[in-house]
N, C-alpha and C positions, 0 to 999 in steps of 0.2 A: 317687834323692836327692830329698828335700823342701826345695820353696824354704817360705820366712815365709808366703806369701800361702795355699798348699796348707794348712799347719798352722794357720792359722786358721779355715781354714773347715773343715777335721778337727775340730778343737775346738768349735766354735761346734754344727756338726752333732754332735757326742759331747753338747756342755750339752743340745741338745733332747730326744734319747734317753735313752738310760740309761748310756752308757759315756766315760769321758773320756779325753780323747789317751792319757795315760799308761797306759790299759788294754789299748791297741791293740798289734797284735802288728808284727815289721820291716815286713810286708805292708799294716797299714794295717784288717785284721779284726779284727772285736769277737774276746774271749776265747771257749773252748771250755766250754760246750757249746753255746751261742749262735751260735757260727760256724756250727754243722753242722744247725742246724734252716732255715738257708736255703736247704737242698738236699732236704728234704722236697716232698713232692708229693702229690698225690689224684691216682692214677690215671686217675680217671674225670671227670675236668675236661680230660684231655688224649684224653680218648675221642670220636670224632665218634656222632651217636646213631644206633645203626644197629642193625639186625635179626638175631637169630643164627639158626642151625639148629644142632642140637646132635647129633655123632656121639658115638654109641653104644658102638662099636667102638673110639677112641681116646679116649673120654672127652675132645670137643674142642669148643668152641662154636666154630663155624665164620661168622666174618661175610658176610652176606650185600650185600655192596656196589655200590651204584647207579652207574654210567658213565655219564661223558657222550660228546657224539658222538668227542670230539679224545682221547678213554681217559682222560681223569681219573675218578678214584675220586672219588665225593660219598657225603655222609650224608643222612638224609630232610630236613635244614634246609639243603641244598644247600651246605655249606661242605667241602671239602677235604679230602679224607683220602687217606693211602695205603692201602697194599695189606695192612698191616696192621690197618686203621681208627682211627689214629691223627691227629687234627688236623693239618693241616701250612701251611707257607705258609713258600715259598721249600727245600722241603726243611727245612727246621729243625721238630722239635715242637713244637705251641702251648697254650696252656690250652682253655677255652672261649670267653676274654676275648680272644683273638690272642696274648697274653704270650710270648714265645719260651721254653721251659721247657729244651727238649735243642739244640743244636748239631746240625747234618746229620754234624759231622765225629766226632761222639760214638755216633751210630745204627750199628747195625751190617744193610748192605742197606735202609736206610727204618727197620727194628725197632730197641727198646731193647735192652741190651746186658743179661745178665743182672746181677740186681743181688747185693748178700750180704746177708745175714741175721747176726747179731750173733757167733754162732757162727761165722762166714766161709765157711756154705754157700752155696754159688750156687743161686740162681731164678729165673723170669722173671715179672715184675709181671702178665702176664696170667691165668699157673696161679693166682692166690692172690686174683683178685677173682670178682666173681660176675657173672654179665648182665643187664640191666636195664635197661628202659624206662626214659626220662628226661622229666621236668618239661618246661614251655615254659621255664623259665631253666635247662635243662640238667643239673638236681638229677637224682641214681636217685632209682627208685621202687620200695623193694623192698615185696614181699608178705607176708603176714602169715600164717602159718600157718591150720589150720581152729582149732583153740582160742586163736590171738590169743597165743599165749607167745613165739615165736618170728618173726624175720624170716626170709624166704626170697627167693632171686635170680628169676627167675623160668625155670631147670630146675628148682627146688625143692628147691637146695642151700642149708643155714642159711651163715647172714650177719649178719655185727652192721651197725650204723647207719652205719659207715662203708663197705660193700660189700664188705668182705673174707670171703673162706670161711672158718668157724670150726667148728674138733669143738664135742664138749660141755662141756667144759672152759671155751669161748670161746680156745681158742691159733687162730690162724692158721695155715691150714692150706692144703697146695696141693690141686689137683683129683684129687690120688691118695689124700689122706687124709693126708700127711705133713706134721708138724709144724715147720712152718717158722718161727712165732716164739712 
């Protein structure tokens, strides 16, 4: 239930933005397709920056994760990660910023839970990015092919400017080659 005091400053916060009370759903969320772009993500903002070695045999880039004496997982900028090399702080996923992104109660063991693709096929965010040296503000650095026309991760799998593995096409693609979006 909403007291007066709540719906005015629903309101007031609606005039600064772009939605007013009346567009707000029983919840109190902007309308759709706006609700659901605040659960978008950049993977690799919630990645700690760390080193891979890349098996062959399962087509797997395998993190290679620095420990300290008490068993915590660190990244080369010394901040927190699990066992997945994912940012963490308090168990909950982080950005690069600290931002809480996932809930601990949402992870499935430390990992994300697999996500869906528009189709309703299930993936996991890690098959469908690429590997990548990161910037001192934590930005990928993909590579640029020998004639300069393409990005590459650095196994030397193409990538568009957001790090995702792409066919030729540019669809997004997982580490198998399959067309995920």
């Amino acid at each position: 239930m909403e007291d007066a005091a709540t719906g005015d400053i629903i309101e007031n916060y609606s005039r600064q933005k772009m939605f007013s009370k009346d567009d707000m759903d029983d919840r109190g969320e902007v309308p759709a397709p706006f609700c659901v772009e605040k659960y978008n993500f950049n993977p690799h903002d919630l990645m700690g920056d760390i080193d891979y070695d890349f098996d062959k045999k399962n087509n797997m880039a395998l993190p290679n994760l620095l420990k300290t004496k008490q068993g915590f997982f660190m990244d080369k900028r010394n901040r927190r990660v699990n066992k997945f090399g994912w940012l963490v702080s308090n168990g909950h996923i982080v950005d690069r910023h600290g931002r809480k992104k996932f809930d601990r109660k949402q992870l499935d063991d430390g990992d994300m839970q697999k996500l869906l693709n528009y189709s309703g096929k299930r993936f996991d965010i890690k098959d469908v990015i690429g590997v990548f040296d990161k910037d001192r503000n934590g930005n990928i650095m993909p590579l640029r092919s020998q004639d300069g026309t393409q990005l590459l991760d650095n196994i030397g799998r193409r990538v568009n400017e957001r790090g995702y593995l792409i066919d030729q096409d540019g669809n997004v693609i997982d580490k198998d080659g399959k067309r995920i979006f």
